[in-house]
Each structure stands twice: as structure tokens, then as C-alpha cells.
C-alpha positions as CSV (number, residue, x, y, z in Angstrom):
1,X,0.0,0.0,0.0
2,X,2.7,2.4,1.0
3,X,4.5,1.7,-2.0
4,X,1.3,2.9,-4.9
5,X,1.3,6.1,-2.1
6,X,5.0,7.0,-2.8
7,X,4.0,6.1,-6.4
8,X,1.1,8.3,-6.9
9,X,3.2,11.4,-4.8
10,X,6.2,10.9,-7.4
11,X,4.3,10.4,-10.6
12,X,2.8,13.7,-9.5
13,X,5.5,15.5,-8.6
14,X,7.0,14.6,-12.1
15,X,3.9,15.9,-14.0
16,X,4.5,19.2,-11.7
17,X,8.0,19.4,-12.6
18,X,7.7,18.5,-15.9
19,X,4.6,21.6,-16.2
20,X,7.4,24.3,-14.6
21,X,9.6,23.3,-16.9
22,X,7.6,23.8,-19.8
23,X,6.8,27.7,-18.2
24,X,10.4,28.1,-17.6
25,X,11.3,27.4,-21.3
26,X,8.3,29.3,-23.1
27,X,9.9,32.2,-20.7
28,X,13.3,31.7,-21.9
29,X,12.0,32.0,-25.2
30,X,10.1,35.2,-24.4
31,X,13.5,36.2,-23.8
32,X,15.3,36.0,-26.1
33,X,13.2,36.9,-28.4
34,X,12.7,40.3,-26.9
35,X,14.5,43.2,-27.5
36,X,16.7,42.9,-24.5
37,X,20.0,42.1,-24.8
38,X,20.9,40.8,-21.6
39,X,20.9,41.4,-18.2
40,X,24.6,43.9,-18.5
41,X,22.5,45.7,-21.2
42,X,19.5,46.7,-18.9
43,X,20.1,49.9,-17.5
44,X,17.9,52.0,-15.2
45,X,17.4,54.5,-18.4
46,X,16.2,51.6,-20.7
47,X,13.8,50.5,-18.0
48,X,12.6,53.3,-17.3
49,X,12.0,54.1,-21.1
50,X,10.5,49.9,-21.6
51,X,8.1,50.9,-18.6
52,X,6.8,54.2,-20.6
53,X,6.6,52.1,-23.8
54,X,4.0,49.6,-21.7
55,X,2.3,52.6,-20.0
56,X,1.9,54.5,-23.3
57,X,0.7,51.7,-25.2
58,X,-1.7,50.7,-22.1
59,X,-2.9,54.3,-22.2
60,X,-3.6,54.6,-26.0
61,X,-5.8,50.7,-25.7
62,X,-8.1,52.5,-23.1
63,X,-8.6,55.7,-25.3
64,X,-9.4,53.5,-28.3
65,X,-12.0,51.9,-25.9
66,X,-13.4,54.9,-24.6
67,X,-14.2,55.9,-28.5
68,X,-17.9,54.8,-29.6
69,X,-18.2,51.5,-31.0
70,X,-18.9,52.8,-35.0
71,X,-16.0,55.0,-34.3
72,X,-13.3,54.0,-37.1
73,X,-10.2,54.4,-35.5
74,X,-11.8,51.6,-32.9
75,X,-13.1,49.5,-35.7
76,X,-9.5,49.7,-36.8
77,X,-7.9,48.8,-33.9
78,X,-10.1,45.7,-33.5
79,X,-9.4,44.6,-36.4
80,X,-5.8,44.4,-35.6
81,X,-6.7,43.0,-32.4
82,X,-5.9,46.2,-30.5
83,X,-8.8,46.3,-28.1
């Protein structure tokens, strides 16, 4: 009995392990397929600078859905799958 308990436990912890392994490599990926560099290349300006790109591009998404729903600058950014 003990032995299908430590069974169960492991085959589970392999599915678990195998699932963060999987995250950990489509995030590798995500990586370095980014405009990043590396790490030494990541300086407080370019930060700073990736942050405003994400807040800008935030910003203009809830303009776009604030515009009325025949509005064609909306129609256009659904269509590219903007908002």
C-alpha cells in the first residue's frame, strides 16, 4: 500500500516538474526573443523608457475603448486586435 502512495506522490510530482519546466522554457524564449540584450545591457534609463513604452501603449488601448463602437479608429484597432 505504501509503495502505490509513494507512487502516486512521485508520478505527481513529475507531471509538476515537468509543467514548470515547460513555463520556464516558453519564458526563456520570451526572452530572447525580446529586444533585450541581456541582463549587463538593462540599464535603469532603458527600463525606465521599456516601462513608458508599456504605460503609453496601455494608455492609447483605453482611449481607443473609450471611443464609440462605429468610431473608425476603434473599428480599426479591433481589427488588428488592438482592443
Amino acid at each position: 500500500m505504501h509503495c502505490q502512495a509513494y507512487a502516486f506522490e512521485i508520478s505527481n510530482l513529475k507531471s509538476l516538474a515537468e509543467s514548470c519546466s515547460r513555463q520556464l522554457r516558453a519564458r526563456a524564449d520570451s526572452l530572447q526573443n525580446s529586444e533585450i540584450k541581456g541582463q549587463r545591457h538593462l540599464t535603469a534609463t532603458s527600463r525606465r523608457a521599456g516601462e513608458q513604452k508599456r504605460r503609453g501603449a496601455a494608455f492609447q488601448k483605453e482611449l481607443l475603448q473609450r471611443l464609440p463602437l462605429g468610431h473608425p479608429l476603434r473599428r480599426d484597432a479591433e481589427e488588428r486586435g488592438l482592443v
